[in-house]
Backbone as a printed PyTorch tensor [residue, N CA C, xyz], in Angstrom:
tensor([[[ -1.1370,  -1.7060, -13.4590],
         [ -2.1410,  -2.6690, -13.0580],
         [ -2.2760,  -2.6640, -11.5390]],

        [[ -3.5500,  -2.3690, -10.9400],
         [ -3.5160,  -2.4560,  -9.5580],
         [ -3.5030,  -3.8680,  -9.1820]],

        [[ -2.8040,  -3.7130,  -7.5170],
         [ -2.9720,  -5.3460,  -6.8000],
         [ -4.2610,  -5.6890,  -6.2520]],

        [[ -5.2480,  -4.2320,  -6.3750],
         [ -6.3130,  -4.5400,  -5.6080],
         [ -7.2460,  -3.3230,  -5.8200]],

        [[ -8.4950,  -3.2480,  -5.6770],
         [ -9.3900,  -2.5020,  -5.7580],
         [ -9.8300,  -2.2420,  -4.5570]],

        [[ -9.9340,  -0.8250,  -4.0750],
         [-10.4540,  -0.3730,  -2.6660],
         [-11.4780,   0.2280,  -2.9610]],

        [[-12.8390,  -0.0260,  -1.6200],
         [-13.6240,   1.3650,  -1.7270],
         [-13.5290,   2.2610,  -0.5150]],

        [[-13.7190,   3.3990,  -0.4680],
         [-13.3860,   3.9770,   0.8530],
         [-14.0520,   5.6500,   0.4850]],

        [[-14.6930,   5.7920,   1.1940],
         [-15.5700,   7.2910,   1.4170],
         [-16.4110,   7.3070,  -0.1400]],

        [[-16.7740,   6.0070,  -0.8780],
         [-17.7960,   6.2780,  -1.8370],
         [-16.3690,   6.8480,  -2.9730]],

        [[-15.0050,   6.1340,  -2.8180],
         [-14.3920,   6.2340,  -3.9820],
         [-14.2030,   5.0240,  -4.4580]],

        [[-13.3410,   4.7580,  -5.5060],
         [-12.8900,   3.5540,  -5.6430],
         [-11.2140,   3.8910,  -5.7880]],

        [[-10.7010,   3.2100,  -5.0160],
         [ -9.0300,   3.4770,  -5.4090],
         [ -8.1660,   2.2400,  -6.2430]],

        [[ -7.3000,   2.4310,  -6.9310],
         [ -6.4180,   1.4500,  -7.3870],
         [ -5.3680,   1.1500,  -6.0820]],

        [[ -4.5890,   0.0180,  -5.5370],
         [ -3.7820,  -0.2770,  -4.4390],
         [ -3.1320,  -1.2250,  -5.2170]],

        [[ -1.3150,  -0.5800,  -5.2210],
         [ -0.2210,  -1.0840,  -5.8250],
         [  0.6290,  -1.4890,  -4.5890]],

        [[  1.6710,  -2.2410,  -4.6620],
         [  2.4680,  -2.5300,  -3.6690],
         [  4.0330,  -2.1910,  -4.1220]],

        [[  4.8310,  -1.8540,  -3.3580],
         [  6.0010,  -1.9470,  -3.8990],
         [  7.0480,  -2.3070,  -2.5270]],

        [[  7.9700,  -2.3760,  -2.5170],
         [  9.0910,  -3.1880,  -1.3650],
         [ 10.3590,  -2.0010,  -1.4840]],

        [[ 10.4440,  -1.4370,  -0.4760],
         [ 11.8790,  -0.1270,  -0.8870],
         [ 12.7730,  -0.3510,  -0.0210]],

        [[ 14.0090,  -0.6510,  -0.2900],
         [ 14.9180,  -0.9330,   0.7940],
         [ 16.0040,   0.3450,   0.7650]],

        [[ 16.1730,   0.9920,   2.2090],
         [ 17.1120,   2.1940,   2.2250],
         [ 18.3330,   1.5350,   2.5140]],

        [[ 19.8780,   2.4060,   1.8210],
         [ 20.8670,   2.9470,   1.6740],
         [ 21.3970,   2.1100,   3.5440]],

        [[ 22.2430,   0.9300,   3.3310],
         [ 23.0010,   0.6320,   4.3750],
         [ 22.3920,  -0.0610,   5.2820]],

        [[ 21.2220,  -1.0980,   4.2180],
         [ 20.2350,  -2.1430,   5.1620],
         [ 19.7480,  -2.9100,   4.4340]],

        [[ 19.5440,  -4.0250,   5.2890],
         [ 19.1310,  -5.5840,   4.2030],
         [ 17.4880,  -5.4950,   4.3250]],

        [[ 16.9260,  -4.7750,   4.9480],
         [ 15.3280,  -5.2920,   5.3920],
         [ 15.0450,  -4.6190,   4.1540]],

        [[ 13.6510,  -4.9410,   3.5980],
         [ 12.9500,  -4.1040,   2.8300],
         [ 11.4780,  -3.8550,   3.4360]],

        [[ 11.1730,  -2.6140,   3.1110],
         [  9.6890,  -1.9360,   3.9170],
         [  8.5590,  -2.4750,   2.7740]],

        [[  7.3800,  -2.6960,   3.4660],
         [  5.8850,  -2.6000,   2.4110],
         [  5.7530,  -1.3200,   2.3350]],

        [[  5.5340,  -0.7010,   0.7540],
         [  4.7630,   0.5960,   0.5910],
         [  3.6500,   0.3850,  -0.2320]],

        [[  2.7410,   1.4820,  -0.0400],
         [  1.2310,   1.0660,  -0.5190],
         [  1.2000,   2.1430,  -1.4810]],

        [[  0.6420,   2.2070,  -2.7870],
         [  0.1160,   3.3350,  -3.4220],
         [ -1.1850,   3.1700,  -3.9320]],

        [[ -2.1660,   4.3070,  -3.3550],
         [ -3.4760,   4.0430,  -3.5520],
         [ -3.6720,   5.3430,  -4.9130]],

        [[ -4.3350,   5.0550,  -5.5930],
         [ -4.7130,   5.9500,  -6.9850],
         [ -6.2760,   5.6960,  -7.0560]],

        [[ -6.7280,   7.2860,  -6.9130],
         [ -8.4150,   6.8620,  -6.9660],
         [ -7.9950,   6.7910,  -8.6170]],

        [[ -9.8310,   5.5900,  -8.6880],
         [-10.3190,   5.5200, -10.0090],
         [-10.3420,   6.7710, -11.3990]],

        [[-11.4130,   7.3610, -10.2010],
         [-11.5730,   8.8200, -11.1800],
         [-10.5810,   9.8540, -11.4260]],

        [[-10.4930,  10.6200, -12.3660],
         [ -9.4070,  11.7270, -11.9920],
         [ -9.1860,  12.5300, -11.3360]],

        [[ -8.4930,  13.5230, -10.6750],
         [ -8.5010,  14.6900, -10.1970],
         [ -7.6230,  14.9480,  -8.7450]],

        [[ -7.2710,  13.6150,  -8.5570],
         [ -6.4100,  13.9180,  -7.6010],
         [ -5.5140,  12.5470,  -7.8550]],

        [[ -4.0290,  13.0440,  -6.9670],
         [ -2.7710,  12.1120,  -7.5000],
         [ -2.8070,  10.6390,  -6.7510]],

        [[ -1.9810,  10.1540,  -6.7380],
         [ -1.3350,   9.4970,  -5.6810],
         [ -0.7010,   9.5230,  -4.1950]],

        [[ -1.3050,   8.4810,  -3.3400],
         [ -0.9990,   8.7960,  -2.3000],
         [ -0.3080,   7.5890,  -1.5690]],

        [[  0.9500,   8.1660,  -1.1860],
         [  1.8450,   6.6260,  -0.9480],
         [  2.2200,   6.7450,   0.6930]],

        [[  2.4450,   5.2470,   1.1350],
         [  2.3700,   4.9640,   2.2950],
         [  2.9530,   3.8770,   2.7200]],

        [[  4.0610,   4.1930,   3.5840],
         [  4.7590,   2.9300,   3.9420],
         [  4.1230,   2.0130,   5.0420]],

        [[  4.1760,   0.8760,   5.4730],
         [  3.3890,   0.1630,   6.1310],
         [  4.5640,  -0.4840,   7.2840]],

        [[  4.2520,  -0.6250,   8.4290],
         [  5.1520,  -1.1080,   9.4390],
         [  6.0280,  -2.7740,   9.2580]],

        [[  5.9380,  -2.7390,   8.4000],
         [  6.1330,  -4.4410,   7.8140],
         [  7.3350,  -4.8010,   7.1340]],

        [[  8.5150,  -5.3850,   7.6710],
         [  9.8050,  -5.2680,   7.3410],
         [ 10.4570,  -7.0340,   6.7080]],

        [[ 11.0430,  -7.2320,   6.1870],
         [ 11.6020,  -8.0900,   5.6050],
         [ 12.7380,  -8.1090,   4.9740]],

        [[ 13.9780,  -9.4050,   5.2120],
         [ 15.1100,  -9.2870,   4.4270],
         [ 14.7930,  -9.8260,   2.7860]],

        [[ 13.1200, -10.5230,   2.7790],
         [ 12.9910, -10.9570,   1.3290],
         [ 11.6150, -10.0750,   1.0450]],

        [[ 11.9280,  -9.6520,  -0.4810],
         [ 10.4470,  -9.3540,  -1.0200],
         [  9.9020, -10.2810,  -1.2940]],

        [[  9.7760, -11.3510,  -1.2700],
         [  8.6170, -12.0630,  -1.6000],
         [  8.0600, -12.9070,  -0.5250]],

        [[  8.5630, -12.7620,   0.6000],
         [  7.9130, -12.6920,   1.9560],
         [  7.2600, -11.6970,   2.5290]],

        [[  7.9100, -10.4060,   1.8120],
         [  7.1440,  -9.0450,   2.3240],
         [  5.7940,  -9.2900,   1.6560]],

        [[  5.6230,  -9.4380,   0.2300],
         [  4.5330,  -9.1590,  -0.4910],
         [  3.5440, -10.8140,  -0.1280]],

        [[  3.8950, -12.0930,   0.4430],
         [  3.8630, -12.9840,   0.7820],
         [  2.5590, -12.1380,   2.0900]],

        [[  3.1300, -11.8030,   3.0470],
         [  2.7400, -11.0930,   4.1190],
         [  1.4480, -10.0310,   4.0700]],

        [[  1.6800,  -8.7240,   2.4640],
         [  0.8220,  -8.2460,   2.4440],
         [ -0.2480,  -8.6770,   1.7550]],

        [[ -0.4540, -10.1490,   1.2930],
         [ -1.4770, -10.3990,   0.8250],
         [ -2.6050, -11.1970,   1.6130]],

        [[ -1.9250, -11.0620,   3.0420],
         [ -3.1920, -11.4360,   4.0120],
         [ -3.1720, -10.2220,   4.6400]],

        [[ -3.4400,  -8.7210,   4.5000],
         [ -3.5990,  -7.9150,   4.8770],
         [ -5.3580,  -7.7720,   4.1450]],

        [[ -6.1500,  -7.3420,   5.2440],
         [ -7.6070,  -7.5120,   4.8630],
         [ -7.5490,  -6.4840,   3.9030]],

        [[ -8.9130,  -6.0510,   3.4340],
         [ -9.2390,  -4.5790,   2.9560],
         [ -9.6190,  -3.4210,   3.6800]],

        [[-10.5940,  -4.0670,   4.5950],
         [-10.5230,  -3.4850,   6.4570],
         [ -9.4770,  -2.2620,   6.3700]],

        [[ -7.8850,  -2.9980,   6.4020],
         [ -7.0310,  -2.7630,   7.0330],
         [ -6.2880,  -1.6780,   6.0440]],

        [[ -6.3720,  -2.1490,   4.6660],
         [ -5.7330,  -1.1940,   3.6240],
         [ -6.9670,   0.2080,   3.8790]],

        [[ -7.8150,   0.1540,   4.2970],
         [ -8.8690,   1.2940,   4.5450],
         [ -8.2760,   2.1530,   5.3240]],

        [[ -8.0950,   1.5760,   6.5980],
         [ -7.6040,   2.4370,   7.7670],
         [ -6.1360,   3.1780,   7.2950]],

        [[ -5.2150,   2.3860,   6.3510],
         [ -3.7770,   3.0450,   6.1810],
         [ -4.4330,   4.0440,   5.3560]],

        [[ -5.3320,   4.0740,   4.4690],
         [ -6.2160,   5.0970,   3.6140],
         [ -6.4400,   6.4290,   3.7390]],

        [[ -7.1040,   6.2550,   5.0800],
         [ -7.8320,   7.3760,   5.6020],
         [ -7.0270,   7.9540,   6.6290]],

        [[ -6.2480,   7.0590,   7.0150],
         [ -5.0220,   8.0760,   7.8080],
         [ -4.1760,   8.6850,   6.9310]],

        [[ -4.0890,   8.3210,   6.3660],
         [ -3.1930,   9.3660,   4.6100],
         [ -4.0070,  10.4720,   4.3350]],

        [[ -5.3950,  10.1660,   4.2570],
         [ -6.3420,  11.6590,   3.6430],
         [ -6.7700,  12.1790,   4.2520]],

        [[ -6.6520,  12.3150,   6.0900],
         [ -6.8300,  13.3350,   7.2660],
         [ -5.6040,  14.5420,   7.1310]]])
């Protein structure tokens, strides 16, 4: 189930969130996974500068992230 529906270059993408915390640390990172609608190409995942010792402050956080903004992490992934 996506968290959100993007459009970007005349696609439509699915945008999932997930929280990954590395090996010998309390913070956990925002990661983004965008999945276009249509088929033919995969997933494209992306961590976001946004750190937290709680996930539900992280995900708290990315839900005032515009669509604007999930665009730009977008298209810097598909350059």
């Amino acid at each position: 189930m996506a968290w959100r529906v993007l459009e970007h270059d005349a696609r439509r993408w699915n945008v999932s969130i997930a929280a990954e915390r590395r090996a010998n640390s309390s913070q956990w990172t925002l990661v983004f996974s965008f999945r276009p609608v249509d088929a033919g190409r995969g997933s494209l995942w992306a961590a976001y500068p946004l750190t937290s010792s709680s996930k539900a402050a992280l995900f708290a956080q990315a839900e005032r992230l515009t669509d604007d903004a999930l665009a730009a992490i977008l298209a810097e992934r598909l350059e």
